[in-house]
C-alpha positions as CSV (number, residue, x, y, z in Angstrom):
1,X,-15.9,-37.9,-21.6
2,X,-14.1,-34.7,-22.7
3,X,-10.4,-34.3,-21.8
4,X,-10.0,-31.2,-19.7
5,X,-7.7,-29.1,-22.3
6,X,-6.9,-26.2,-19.5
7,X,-2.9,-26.1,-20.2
8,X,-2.9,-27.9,-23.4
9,X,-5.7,-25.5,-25.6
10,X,-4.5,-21.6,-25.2
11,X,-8.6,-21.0,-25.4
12,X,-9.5,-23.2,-22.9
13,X,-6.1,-22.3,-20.6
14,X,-7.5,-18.2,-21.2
15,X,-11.5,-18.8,-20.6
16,X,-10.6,-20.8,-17.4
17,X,-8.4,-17.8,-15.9
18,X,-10.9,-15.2,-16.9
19,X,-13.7,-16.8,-15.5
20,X,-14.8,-14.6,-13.1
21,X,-17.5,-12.0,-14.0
22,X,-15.1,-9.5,-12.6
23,X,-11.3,-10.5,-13.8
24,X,-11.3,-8.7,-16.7
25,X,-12.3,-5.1,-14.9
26,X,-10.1,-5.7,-12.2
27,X,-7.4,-6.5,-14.4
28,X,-7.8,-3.2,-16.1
29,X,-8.0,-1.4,-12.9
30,X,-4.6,-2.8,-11.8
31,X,-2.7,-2.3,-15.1
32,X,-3.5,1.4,-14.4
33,X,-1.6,1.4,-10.7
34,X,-1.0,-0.5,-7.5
35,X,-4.2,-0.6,-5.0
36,X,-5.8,-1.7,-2.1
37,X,-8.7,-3.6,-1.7
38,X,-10.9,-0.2,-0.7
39,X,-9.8,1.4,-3.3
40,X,-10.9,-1.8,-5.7
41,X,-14.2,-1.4,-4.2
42,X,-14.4,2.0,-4.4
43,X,-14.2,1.8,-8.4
44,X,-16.4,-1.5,-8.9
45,X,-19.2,0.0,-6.4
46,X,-21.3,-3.5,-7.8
47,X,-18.7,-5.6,-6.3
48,X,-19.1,-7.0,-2.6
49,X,-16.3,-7.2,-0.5
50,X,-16.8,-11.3,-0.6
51,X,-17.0,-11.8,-4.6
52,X,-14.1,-9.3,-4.2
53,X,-12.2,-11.4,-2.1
54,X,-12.9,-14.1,-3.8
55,X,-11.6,-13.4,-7.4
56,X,-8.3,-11.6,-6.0
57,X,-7.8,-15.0,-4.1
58,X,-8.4,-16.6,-7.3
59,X,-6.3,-14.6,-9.5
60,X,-3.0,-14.8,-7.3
61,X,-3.8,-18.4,-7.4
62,X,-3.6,-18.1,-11.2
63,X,-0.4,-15.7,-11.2
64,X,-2.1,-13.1,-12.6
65,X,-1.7,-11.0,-9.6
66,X,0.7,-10.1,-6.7
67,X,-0.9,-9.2,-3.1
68,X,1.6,-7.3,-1.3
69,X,1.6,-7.5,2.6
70,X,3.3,-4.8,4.8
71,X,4.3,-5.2,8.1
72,X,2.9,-2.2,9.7
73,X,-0.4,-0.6,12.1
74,X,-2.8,-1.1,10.4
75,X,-2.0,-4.1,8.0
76,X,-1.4,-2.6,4.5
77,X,-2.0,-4.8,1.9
78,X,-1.7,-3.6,-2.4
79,X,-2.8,-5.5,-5.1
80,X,-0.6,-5.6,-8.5
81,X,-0.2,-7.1,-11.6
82,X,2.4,-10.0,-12.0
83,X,4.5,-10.0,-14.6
84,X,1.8,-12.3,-16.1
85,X,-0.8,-10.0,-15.6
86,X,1.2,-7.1,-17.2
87,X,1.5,-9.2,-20.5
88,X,-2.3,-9.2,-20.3
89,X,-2.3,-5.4,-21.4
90,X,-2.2,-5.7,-25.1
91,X,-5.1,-7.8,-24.9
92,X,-7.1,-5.4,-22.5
93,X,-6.0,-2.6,-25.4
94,X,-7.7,-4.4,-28.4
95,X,-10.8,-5.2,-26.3
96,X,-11.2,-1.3,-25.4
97,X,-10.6,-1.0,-28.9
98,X,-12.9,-3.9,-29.6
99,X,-15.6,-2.3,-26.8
100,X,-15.6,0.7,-28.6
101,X,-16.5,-0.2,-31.8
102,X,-19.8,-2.3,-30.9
103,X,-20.6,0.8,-28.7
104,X,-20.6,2.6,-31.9
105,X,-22.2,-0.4,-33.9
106,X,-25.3,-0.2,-31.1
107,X,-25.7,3.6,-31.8
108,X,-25.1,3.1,-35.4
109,X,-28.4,0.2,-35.3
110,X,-30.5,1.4,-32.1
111,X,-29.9,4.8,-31.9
C-alpha cells in the first residue's frame, strides 16, 4: 500500500489543497480583494451556494483562507486570503501567464 505523502511530497501536499474544482478560481478572486459569499457567487454564477460552502469550509480548514465574522444586524461575514493564501499569488501569476499561452497555442492549431 502506498504511503500517503501529503506533508512529506510538496506535489502531493499542493494537489491535496487544490483539490477542489473551484480552489483555484476562488483563490484568484480573493487575491484581488476581500468578499462575501454573494459577491463569490455573483462572479462564479456556475457555483451553488452548497459546493460553495463547501470549498470555503475546506480551504480555512487548509489555512488558505480567513472567514471574517462581524458582530452586527445582519451577520456580515468576508472571506480573505491568509497569509498562506497570499504567497499563493506568484503561482496564480505564472498560470495566467501559463493560461494565456495555450489559449494562444489553441488558436495558433484550431483556429
Amino acid at each position: 500500500m502506498e504511503k500517503d505523502l501529503f506533508g512529506i511530497c510538496p506535489y502531493t501536499t499542493a494537489q491535496r489543497l487544490l483539490t477542489g474544482k473551484w480552489t483555484l478560481l476562488i483563490l484568484y478572486h480573493l487575491s484581488k480583494k476581500t468578499m462575501r459569499f454573494g459577491e463569490l457567487l455573483r462572479v462564479l454564477p456556475h457555483l451553488t451556494q452548497s459546493t460553495l460552502t463547501k470549498q470555503l469550509r475546506m480551504m480555512e480548514a487548509n489555512g488558505l483562507i480567513i472567514r471574517t465574522i462581524y458582530n452586527q444586524i445582519p451577520p456580515k461575514v468576508e472571506y480573505s486570503l491568509s497569509h498562506l493564501g497570499e504567497q499563493f499569488q506568484p503561482v496564480l501569476d505564472a498560470l495566467e501567464v501559463w493560461g494565456e499561452e495555450y489559449i494562444a497555442y489553441l488558436e495558433n492549431t484550431h483556429g
